[in-house]
C-alpha positions in Angstrom: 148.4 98.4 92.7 147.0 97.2 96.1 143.9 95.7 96.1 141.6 93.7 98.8 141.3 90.3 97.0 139.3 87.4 98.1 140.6 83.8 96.8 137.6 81.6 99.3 134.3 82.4 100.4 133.7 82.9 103.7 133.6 85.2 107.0 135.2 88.8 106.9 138.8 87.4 107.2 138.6 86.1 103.8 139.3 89.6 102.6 143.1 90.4 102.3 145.2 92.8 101.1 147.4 92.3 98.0 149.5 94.2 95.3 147.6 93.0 92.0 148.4 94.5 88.1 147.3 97.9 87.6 144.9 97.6 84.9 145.0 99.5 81.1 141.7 101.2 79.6 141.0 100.0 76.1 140.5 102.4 73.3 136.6 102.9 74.6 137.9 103.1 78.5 138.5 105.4 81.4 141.0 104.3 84.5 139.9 105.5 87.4 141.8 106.2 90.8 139.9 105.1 93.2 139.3 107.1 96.5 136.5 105.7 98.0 134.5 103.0 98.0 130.8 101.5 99.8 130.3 98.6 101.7 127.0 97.6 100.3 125.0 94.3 100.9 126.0 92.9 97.4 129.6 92.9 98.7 128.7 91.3 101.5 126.9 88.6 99.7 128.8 88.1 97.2 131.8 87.3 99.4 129.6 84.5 100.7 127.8 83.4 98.0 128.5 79.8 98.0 127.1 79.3 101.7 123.8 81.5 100.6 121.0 79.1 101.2 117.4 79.9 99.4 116.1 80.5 102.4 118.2 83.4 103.3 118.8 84.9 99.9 115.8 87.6 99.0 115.3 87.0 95.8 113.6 83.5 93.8 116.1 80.4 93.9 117.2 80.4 90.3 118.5 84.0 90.7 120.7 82.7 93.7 121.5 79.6 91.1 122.5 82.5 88.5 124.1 84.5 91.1 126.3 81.6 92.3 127.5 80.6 88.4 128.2 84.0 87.9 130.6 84.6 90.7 132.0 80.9 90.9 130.5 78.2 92.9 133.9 77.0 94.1 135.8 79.7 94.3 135.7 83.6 93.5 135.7 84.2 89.8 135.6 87.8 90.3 138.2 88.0 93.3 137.7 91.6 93.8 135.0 93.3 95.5 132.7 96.8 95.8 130.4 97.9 92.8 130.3 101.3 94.0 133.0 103.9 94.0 134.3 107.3 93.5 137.3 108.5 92.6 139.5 110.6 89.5 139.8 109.9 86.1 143.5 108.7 85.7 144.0 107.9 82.5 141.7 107.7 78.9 141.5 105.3 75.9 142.1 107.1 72.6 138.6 106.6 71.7 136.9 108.1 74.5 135.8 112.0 74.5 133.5 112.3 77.4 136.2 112.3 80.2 139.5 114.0 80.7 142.0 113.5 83.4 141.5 114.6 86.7 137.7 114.9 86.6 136.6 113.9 90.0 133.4 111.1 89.0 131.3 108.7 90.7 129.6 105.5 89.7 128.3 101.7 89.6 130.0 98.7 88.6 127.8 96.3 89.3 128.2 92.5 89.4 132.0 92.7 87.8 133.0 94.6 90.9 136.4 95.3 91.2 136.1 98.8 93.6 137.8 97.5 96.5 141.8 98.3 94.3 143.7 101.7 93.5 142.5 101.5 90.0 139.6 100.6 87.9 138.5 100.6 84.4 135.4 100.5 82.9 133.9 101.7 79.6 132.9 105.2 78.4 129.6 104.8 78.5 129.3 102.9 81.7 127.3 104.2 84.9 129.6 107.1 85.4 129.7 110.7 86.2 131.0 113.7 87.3 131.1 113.6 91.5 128.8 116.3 92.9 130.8 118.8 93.4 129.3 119.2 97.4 129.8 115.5 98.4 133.3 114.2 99.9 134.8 111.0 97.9 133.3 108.9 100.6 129.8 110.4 100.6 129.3 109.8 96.7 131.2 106.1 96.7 127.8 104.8 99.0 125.2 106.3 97.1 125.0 105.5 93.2 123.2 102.0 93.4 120.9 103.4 95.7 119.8 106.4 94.6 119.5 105.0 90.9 116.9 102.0 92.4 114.9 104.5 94.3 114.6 107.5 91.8 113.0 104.3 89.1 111.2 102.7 91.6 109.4 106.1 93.3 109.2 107.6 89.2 107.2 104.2 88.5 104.4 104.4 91.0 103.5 108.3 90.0 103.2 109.2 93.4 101.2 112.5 94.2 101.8 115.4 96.3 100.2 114.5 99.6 100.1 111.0 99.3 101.2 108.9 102.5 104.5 106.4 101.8 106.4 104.2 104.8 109.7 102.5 103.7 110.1 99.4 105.9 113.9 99.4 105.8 114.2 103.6 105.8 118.4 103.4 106.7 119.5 101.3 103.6 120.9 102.0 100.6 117.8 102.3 98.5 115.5 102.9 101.6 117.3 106.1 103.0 117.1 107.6 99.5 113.8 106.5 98.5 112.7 108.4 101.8 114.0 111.6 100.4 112.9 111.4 96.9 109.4 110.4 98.0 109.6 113.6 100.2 110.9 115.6 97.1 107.5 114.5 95.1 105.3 116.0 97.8 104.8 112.7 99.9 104.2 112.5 103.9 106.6 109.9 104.3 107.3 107.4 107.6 110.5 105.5 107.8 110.6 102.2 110.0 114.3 101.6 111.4 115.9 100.1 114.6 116.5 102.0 117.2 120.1 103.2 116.8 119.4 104.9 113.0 116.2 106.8 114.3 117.8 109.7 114.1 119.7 109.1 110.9 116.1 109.2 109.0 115.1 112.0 110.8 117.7 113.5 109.5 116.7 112.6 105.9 113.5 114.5 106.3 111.2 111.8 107.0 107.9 113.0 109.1 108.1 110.3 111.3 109.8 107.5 112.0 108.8 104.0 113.4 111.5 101.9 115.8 110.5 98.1 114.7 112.0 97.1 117.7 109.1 98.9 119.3 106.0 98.6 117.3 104.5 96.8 114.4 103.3 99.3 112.3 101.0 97.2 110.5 99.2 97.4 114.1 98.1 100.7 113.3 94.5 102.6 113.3 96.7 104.1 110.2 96.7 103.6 106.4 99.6 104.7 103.8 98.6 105.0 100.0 102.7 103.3 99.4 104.5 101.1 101.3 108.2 99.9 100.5 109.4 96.3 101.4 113.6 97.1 101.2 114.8 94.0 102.5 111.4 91.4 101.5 110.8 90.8 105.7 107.3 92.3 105.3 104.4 90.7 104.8 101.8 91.9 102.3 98.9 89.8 104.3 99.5 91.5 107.2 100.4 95.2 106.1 97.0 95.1 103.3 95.0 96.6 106.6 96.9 99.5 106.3 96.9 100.2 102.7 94.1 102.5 101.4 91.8 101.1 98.8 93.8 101.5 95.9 97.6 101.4 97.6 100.6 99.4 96.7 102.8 97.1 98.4 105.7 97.6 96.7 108.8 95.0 97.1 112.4 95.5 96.2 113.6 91.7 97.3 111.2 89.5 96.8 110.6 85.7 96.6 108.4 83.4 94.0 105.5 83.8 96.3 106.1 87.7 95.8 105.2 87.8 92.1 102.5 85.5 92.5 100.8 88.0 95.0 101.2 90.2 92.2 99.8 88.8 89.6 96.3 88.1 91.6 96.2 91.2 93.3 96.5 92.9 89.2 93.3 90.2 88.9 91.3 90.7 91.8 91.7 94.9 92.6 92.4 96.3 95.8 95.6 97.0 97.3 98.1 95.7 94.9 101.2 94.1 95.1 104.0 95.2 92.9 107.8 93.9 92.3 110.6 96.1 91.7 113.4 94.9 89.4 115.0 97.9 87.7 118.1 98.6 85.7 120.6 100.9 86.3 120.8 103.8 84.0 123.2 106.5 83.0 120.9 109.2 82.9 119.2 108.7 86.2 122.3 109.0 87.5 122.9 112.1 86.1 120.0 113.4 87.1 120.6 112.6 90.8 124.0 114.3 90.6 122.0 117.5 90.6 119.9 116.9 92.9 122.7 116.1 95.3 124.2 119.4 94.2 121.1 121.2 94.5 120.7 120.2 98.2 117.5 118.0 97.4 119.2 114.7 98.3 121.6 114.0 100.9 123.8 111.0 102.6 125.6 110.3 106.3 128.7 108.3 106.3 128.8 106.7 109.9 132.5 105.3 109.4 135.1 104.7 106.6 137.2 102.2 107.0 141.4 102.3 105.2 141.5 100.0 102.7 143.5 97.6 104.3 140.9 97.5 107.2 137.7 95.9 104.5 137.1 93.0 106.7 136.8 94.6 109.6 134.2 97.5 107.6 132.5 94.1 106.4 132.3 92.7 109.9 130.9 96.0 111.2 128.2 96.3 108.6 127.1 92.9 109.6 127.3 93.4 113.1 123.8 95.3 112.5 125.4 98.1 114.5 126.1 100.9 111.5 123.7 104.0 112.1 124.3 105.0 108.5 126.4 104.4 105.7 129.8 102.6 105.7 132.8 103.8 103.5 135.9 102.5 102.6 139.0 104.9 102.0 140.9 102.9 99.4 143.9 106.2 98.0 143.3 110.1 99.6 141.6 112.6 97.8 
């Protein structure tokens, strides 16, 4: 099968096409035929993982230590990238019963990877599902990860109908949908983005939405009861002015300092601090599959790249120039 394979770390040009074995499900496995794939920022970090310094990574520097034994500190251990994907089932182990070939599904990998290849396999039980039925190939590939860490972040904090939430990093992965689901519980929500995906949150149903490049929203004569850190370039010091009494600052990368803030803001009361590290779950996924069906949740593919062209989707991403979500095409559907 062809696959993108990386064998260094390194700029976009490390990625390169190859034919690669086609892989066999065990008894307890599915083999899926991959259509479509996400370019996600784990891919792109993981591809240069060994130049990561603690300063840039957004999470506490024994993670990045973890992170960097996981996925070699030489070289790639796990030469194949994308965690998230969508595609058919090709092929079942004689043990499995949930999936039959030719169901069209969706899903999460995770660290493994292994998305950016024809063919994948990966247990029974794993984080897959049937595709909604209304999304193309490439539309479902960029949202499971996503979706997943914003339906258990925004289910966590009990938000209220009428409630006032900002996501500071509304055109992400986990931003874009954690703007929608906070507008599905009822919430007033503001998104903060640059300038060229404006109107990509608009379009998610935010009621209004900030351009960084323009104004500091922690400036404001304004107060939100919620207020989502995506990529950990907040600052809770300056945003606690416009928290309400009791509002949360709630982080989804975050540094040692972070989760001290956290525990003495649980001490002292006021506006708290709060770190979000969740797990991916089967059943949330499921779960969001309806609400994709149903019409509730939505996602915008800006481009897909063939699979062949992965660097150049990777050096587009990081360009900082993608108004939504990046696919790549890896067979047709």
């Amino acid at each position: 099968m062809k696959a993108i394979v990386y064998t260094e770390y390194g700029p976009p040009e490390v990625l390169h096409l190859q034919e690669v074995p086609t892989p066999e499900p065990k008894p307890n496995e599915v083999r899926v035929r991959i259509h479509a794939a996400s370019v996600n920022f784990g891919d792109l970090l993981a591809r240069k993982i060994r130049q990561v310094t603690p300063a840039q990574f957004h999470m506490p520097a024994l993670f990045l230590m973890l992170a960097k034994l996981y996925f070699g500190i030489f070289r790639p251990r796990r030469p194949i990238l994308g965690s998230e994907f969508a595609g058919d089932i090709d092929m079942v182990g004689s043990a499995v019963t949930r999936f039959k070939p030719g169901m069209p599904v969706f899903g999460f990998l995770g660290p493994r990877m292994g998305a950016y290849a024809e063919y994948v396999c990966l247990p029974e039980n794993g984080i897959l599902t049937e595709k909604p039925a209304n999304l193309s190939y490439e539309q479902a590939a960029v949202v499971p990860y996503g979706a997943m860490m914003a339906w258990k972040m925004i289910g966590r904090l009990d938000l209220r109908p009428g409630q006032k939430v900002l996501v500071n990093g509304a055109s992400a992965g986990i931003g874009s949908l954690a703007v929608q689901i906070a507008k599905y519980r009822g919430a007033k929500v503001t998104g903060v983005c640059g300038t060229q995906r404006m109107a990509f949150v608009r379009s998610l149903g935010a009621d209004e939405v900030i351009d960084y490049t323009a104004e500091d929203f922690t400036t404001r004569d304004e107060q939100w009861d919620v207020i989502f850190d995506i990529l950990g370039k907040g600052s809770f010091s300056r945003a606690r002015r416009v928290l309400t009494a009791d509002g949360r600052y709630v982080y989804v990368s975050f540094k040692s300092k972070q989760l001290f803030q956290m525990l003495w803001t649980r001490l002292t009361g006021g506006p708290r601090v709060l770190c979000a590290s969740e797990t991916e779950q089967l059943a949330d996924l499921v779960t969001l599959k309806g609400l994709f069906e149903s019409g509730v949740l939505t996602t915008v593919i800006d481009r897909t790249f063939p699979l062949e062209q992965a660097a150049e989707a990777h050096r587009y991403v990081e360009s900082g120039n993608k108004a939504a979500q990046v696919a790549i095409t890896v067979t047709a559907g």
